[in-house]
C-alpha positions as CSV (number, residue, x, y, z in Angstrom):
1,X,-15.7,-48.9,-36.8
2,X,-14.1,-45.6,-35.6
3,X,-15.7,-43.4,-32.7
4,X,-15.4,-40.0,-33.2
5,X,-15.0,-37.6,-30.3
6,X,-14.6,-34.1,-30.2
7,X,-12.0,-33.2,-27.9
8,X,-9.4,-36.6,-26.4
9,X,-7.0,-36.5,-23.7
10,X,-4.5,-39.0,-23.2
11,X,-3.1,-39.7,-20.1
12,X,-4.3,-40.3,-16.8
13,X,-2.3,-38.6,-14.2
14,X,-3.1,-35.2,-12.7
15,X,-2.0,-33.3,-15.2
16,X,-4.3,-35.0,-17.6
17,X,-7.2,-35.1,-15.5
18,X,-7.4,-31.6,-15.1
19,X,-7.2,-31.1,-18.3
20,X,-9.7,-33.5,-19.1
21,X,-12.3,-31.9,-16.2
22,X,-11.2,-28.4,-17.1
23,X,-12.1,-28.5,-21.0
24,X,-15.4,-30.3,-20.0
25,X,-16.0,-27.2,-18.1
26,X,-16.4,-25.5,-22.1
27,X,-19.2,-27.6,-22.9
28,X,-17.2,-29.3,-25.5
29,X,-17.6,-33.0,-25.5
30,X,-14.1,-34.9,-24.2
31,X,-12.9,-38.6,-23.7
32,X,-10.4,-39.5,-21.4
33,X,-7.9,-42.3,-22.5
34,X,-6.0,-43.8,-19.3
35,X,-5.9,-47.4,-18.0
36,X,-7.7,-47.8,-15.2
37,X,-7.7,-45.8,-11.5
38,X,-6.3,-47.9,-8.8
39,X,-8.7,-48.2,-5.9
40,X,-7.8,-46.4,-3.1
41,X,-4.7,-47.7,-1.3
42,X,-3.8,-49.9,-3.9
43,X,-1.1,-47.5,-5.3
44,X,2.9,-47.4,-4.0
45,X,2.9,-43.9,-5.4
46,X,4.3,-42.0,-2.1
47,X,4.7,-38.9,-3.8
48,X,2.9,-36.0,-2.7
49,X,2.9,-32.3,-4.8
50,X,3.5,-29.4,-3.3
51,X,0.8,-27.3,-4.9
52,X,1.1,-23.0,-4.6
53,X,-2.4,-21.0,-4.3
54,X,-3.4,-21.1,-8.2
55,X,-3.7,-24.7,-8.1
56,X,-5.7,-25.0,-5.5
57,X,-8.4,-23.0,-6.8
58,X,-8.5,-24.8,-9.9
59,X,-9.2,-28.1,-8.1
60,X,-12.3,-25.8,-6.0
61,X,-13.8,-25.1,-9.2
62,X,-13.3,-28.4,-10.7
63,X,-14.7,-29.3,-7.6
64,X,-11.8,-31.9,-6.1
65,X,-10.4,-30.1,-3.4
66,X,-13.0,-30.4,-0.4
67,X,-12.0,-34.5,-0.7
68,X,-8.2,-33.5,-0.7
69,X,-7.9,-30.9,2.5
70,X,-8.1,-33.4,5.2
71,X,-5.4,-35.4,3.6
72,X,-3.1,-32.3,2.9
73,X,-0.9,-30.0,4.8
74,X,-0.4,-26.4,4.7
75,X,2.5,-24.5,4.0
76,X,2.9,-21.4,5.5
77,X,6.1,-20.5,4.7
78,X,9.6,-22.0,2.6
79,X,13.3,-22.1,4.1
80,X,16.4,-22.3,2.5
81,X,19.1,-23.7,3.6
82,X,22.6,-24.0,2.8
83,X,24.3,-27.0,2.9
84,X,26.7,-26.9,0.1
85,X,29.9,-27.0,2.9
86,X,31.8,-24.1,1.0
87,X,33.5,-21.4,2.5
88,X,31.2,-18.7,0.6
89,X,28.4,-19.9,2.6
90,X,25.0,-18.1,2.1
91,X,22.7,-17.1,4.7
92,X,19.4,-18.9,5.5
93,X,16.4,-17.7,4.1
94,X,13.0,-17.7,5.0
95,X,10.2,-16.8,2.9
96,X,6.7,-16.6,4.5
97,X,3.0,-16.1,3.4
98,X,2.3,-13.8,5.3
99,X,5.0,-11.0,3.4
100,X,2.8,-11.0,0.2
101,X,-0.8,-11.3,2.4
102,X,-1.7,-14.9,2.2
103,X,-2.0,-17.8,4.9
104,X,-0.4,-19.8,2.9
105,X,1.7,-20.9,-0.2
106,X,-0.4,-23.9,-0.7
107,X,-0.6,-27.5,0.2
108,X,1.2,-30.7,0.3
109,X,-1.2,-32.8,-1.9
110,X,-0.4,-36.9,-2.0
111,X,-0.4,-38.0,-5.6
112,X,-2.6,-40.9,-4.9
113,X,-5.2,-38.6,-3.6
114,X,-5.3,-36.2,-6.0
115,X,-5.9,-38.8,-8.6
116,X,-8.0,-40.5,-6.9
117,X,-10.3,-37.2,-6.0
118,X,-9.9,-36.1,-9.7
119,X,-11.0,-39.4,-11.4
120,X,-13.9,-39.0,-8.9
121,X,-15.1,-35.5,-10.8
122,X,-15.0,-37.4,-14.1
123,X,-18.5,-39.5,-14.2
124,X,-21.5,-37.1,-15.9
125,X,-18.7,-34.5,-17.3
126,X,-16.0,-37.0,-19.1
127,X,-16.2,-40.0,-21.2
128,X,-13.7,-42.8,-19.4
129,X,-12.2,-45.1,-22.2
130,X,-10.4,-47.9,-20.3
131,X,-7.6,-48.3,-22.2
132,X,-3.7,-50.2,-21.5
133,X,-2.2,-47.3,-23.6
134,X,-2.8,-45.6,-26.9
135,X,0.0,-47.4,-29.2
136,X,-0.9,-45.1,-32.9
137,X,-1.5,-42.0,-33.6
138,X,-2.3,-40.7,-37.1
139,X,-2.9,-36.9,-38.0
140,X,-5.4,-36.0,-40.8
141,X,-7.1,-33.2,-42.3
142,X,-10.2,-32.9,-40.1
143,X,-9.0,-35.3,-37.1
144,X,-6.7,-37.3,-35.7
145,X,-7.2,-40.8,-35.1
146,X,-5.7,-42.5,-32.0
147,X,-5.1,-46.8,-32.1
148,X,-5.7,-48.0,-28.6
149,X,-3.5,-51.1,-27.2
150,X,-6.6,-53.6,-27.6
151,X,-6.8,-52.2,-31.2
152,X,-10.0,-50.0,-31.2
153,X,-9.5,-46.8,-33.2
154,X,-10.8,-43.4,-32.5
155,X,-11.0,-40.4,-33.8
156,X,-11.0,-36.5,-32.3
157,X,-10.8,-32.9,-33.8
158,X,-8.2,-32.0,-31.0
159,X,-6.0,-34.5,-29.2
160,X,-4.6,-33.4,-25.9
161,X,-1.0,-35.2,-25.4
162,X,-1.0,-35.6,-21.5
163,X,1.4,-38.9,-21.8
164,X,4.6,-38.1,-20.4
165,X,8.0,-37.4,-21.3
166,X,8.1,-40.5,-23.9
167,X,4.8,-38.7,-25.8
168,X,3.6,-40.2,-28.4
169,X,1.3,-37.7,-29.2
170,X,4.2,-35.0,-29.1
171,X,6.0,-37.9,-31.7
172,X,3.3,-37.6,-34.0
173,X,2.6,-34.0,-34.1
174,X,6.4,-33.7,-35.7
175,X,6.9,-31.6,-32.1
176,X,10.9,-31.8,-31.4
177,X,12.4,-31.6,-27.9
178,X,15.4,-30.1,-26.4
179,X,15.9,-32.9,-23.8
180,X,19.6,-32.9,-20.6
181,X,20.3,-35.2,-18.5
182,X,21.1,-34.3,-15.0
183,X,23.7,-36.9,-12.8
184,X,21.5,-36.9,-10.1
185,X,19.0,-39.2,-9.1
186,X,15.8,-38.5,-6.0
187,X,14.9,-40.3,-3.1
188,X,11.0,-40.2,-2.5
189,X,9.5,-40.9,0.6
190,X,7.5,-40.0,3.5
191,X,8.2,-40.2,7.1
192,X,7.0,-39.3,11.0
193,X,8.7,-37.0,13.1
194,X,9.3,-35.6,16.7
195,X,9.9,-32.3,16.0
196,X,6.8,-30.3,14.5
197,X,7.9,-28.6,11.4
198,X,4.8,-26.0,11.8
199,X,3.8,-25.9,8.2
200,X,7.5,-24.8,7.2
201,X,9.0,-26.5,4.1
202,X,12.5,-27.1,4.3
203,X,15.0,-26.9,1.5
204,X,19.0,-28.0,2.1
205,X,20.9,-26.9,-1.1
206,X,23.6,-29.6,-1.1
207,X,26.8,-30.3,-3.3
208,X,25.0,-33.6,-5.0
209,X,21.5,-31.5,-5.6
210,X,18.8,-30.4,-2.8
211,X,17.0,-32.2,-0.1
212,X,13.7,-31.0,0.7
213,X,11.0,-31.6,3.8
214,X,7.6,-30.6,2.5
215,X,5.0,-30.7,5.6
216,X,2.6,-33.3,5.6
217,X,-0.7,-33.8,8.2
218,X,-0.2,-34.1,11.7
219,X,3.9,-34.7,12.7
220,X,5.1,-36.4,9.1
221,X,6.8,-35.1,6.2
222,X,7.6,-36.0,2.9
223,X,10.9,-36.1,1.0
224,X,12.8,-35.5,-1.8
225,X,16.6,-36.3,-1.4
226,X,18.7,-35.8,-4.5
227,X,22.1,-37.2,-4.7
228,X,24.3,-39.2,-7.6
229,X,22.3,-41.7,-9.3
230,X,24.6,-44.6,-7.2
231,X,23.9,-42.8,-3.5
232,X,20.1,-42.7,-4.5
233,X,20.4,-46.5,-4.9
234,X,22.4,-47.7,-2.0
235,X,20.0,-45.1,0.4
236,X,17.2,-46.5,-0.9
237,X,18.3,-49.9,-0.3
238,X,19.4,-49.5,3.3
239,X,17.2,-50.3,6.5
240,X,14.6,-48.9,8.2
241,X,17.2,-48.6,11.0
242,X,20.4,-47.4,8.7
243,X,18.3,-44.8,6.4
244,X,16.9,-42.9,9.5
245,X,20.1,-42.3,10.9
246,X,21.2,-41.3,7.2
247,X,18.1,-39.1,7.2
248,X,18.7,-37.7,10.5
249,X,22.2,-36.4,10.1
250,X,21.0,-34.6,6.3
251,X,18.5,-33.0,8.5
252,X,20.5,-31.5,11.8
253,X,18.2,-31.7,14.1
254,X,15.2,-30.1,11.9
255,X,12.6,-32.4,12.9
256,X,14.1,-34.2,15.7
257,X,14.0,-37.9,15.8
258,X,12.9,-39.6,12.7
259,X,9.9,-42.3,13.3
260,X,8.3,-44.4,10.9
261,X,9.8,-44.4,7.5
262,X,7.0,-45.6,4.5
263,X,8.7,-47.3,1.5
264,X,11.5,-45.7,-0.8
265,X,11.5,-44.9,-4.2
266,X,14.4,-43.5,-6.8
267,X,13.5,-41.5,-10.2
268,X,16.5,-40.1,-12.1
269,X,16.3,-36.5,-13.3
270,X,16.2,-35.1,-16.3
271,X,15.3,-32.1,-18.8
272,X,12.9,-31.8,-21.1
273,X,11.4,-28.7,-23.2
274,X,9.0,-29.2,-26.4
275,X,9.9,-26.6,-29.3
276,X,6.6,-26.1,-29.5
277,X,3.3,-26.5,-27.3
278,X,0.8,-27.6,-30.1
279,X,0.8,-28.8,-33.3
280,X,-1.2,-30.8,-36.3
281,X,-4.6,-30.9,-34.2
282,X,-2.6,-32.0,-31.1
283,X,-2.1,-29.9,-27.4
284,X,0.6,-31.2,-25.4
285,X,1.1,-30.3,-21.5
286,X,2.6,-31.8,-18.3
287,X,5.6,-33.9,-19.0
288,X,4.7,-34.3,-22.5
289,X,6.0,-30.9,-22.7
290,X,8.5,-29.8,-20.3
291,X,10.6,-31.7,-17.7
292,X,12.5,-30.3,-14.5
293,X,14.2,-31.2,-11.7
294,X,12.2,-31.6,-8.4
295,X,13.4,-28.2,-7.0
296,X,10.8,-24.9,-6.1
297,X,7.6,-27.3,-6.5
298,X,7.2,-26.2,-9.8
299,X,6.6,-29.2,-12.3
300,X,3.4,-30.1,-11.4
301,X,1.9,-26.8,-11.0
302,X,3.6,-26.0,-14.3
303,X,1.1,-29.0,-15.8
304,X,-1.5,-27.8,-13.6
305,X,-1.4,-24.3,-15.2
306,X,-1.3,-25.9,-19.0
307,X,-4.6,-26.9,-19.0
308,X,-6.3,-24.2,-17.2
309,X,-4.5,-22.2,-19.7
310,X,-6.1,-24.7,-22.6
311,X,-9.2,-24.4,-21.6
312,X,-9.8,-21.3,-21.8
313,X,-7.7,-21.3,-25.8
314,X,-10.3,-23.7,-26.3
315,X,-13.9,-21.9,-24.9
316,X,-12.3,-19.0,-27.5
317,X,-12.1,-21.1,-30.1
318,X,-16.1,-22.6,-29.5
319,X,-17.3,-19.0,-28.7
320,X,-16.1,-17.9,-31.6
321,X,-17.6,-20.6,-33.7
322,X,-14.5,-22.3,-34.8
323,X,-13.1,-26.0,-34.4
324,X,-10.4,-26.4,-31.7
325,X,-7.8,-28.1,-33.5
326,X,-7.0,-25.7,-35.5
327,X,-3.8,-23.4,-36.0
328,X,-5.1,-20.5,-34.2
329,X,-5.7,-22.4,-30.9
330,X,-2.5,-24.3,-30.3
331,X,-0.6,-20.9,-31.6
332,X,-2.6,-18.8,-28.6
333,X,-2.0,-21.8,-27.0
334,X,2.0,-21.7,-27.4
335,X,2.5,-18.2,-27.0
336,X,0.6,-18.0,-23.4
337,X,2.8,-20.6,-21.9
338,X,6.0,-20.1,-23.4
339,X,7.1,-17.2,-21.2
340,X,5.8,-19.2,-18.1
341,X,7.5,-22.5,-19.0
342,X,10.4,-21.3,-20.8
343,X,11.2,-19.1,-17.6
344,X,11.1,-21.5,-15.0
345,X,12.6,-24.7,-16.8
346,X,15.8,-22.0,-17.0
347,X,15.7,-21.0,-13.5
348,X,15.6,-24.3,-12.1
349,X,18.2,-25.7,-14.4
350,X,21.0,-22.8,-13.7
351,X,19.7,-23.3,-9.9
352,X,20.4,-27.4,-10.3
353,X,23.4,-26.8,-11.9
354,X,25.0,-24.1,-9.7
355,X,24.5,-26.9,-7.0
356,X,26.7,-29.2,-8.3
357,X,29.0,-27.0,-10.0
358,X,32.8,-26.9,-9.0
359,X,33.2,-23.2,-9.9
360,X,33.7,-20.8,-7.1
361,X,32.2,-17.8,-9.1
362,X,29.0,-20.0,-9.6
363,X,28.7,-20.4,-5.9
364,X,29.6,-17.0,-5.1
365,X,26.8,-15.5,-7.8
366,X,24.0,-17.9,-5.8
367,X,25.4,-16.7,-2.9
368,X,24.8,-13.1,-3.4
369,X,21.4,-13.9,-4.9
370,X,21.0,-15.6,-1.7
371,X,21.9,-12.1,0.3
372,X,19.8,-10.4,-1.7
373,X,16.3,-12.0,-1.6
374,X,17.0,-12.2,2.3
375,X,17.9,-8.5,2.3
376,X,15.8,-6.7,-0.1
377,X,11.9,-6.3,1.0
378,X,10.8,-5.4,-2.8
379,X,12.5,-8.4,-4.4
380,X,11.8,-10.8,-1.9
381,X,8.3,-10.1,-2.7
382,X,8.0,-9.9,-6.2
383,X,10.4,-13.5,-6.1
384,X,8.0,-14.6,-4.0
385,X,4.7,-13.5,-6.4
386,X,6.6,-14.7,-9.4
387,X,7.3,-18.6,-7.6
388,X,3.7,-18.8,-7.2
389,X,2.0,-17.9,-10.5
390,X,3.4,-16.0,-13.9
391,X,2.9,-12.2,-13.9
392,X,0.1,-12.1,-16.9
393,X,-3.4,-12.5,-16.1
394,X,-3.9,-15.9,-15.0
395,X,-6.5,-18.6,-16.7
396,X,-10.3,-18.5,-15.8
397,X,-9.8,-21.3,-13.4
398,X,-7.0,-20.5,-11.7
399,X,-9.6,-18.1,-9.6
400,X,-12.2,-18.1,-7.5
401,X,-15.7,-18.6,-9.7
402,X,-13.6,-19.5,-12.3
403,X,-15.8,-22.0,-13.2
404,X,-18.8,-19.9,-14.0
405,X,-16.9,-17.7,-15.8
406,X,-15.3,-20.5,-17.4
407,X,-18.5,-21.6,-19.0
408,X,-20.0,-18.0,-20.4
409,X,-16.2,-17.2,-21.9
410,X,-17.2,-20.5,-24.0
411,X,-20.9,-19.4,-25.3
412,X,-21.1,-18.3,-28.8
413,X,-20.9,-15.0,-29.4
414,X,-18.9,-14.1,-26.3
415,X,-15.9,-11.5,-26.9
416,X,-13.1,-13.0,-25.2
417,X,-9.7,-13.1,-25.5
418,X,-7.2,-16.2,-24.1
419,X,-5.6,-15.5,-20.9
């Protein structure tokens, strides 16, 4: 016999569990469908996220973050670097903090932790359905029913797709994509260092794509080193020995001698970007909407921001009396984070490719944009506002007591409108 839930979310990385914890924030009831949580250091995921100042205070008020500090680093300011070996070289750039009256930009999050604190938050606020994978999803009338992996069927007025690029919640919704590839391929890892990067995070525009230091606790950093899809593969597969003098030529001298290396990992790059951000009773967000290269920190923060943004479409929807999944939610839905999405998946593709372009123009134009954000007080500033959060009024949780706020914008009878 089928359950019936009000609100599911499938998908259980962080994008997905934020969305899960925010929209539990509403009151409505949600179910989480993900396989198991790993137990803490029983994942190989090295990755960390390099998460600006919004995103932190969404995981305050979902009440993540105090388990995440001591694991994080700070980042008080970015550098640009380039490394592209032209003769139209552009200058370096440093953007700090400090110019648009912050401490910091954010902090360097490791992905195992940040699942790990967020599947921590669910218990009392989200239903956990152990699941290897939702494997059918069928759209009717009133609800959608989802076919788990062991065969157990479910049903839910709104369905939030939180599976990845290969969605199969975007697949049934009838949702298209506009999807690139890139020739490039990253290098993921962390590593120790002599040199203390003092909460700097370092990026090297190269010829193949960028390399980037993000700061992690103490003298370590993490990286992401993009190059063809065939250099990813053979630096990944060098030694410990080999891959550190590698590492230490890429970085000049940035962080001195390069100690302990943890293990590699490679992820090809790619592009992704749904027509449409909801359809036929079902959200979509995180990579199950839009893909882009590893480049500004903005993917995950992208996701991050699609569910804060959902919730508070949704605690409309129930203050007003009316079901979630219909029309009118995914539409406000759409049309608060197109502008946001749409405008950085463009930035950071006609960043990526100027990169690896040939053209002399192309490098010349990045060059002079280059000159100018280094130059120009007003426009550094406003670049550097814009990089951290969309110029709109930003979702309920996305500030502090969001979560308070969060939960009277969702009682009946409340005059709100979306974010």
């Amino acid at each position: 016999m089928a359950e019936t839930y009000s609100i599911a979310v499938v998908g259980g990385g962080p994008a997905g569990l934020t969305a899960a914890l925010a929209v539990a924030a509403t009151g409505a009831s949600v179910t989480l469908f993900a396989p198991p949580f790993p137990a803490a250091g029983q994942t190989a995921d090295n990755r960390t996220a390099a998460l600006f100042a919004g995103s932190i205070e969404l995981l305050r008020n979902l009440e993540a973050w105090d388990a995440l500090r001591p694991v994080s680093a700070p980042i008080a300011a970015i550098r640009i670097v380039d490394d592209t070996g032209g003769l139209l070289r552009a200058p370096e750039v440093v953007f700090t903090a400090a110019e648009v009256g912050r401490e910091t930009f954010g902090w360097n999050v490791p992905n195992a932790a940040l699942v790990a604190s967020l599947a921590a938050r669910l218990a009392g606020r989200v239903r956990f359905q152990d699941t290897r994978g939702i494997v059918q999803v069928a759209i009717g009338a009133d609800t959608v029913q989802l076919t788990s992996a062991e065969g157990e069927t479910f049903g839910a007025s709104l369905v939030i797709g939180a599976d990845g690029r290969n969605s199969i919640c975007r697949a049934a919704a009838g949702i298209d994509t506009k999807t690139w590839p890139y020739a490039q391929a990253a290098v993921t890892t962390t590593f120790a260092h002599a040199r203390a990067h003092r909460d700097v995070s370092t990026e090297f525009h190269r010829p193949a794509g960028p390399l980037t230091v993000v700061p992690m606790p103490g003298s370590a950093s993490s990286l992401v080193w993009v190059e063809t899809p065939a250099e990813a593969q053979r630096l990944a597969g060098l030694d410990d020995d080999a891959f550190r003098e590698a590492l230490e030529r890429r970085l000049q001298g940035l962080l001195g001698s390069i100690g302990e290396i943890r293990p590699r990992a490679v992820f090809p790059l790619s592009g992704l970007a749904a027509d449409t951000f909801g359809r036929n009773r079902i959200a979509l967000l995180g990579e199950a909407a839009h893909v882009i290269p590893p480049i500004g920190a903005q993917g995950l923060n992208l996701g991050l921001r699609d569910g804060a943004v959902l919730a508070d479409c949704i605690a409309d929807a129930l203050s007003a009396g009316r079901d979630p999944g219909l029309p009118a939610t995914l539409d406000a839905y759409t049309a608060l984070r197109r502008p946001d999405v749409t405008s950085r998946v463009t930035a950071i593709d006609v960043l990526n490719r100027s990169l690896i372009s040939d053209l002399v123009p192309v490098h010349l134009a990045r060059g002079l944009g280059l000159v100018a954000l280094k130059t120009v007080g007003p426009l550094r500033r406003r670049a550097i506002r814009e990089g951290l959060q969309p110029s709109p009024e930003i979702a309920t949780l996305l500030s502090p007591g969001g979560l308070t706020r969060l939960t009277a914008r969702a009682t009946p009878g409340t005059q709100t409108t979306a974010a």
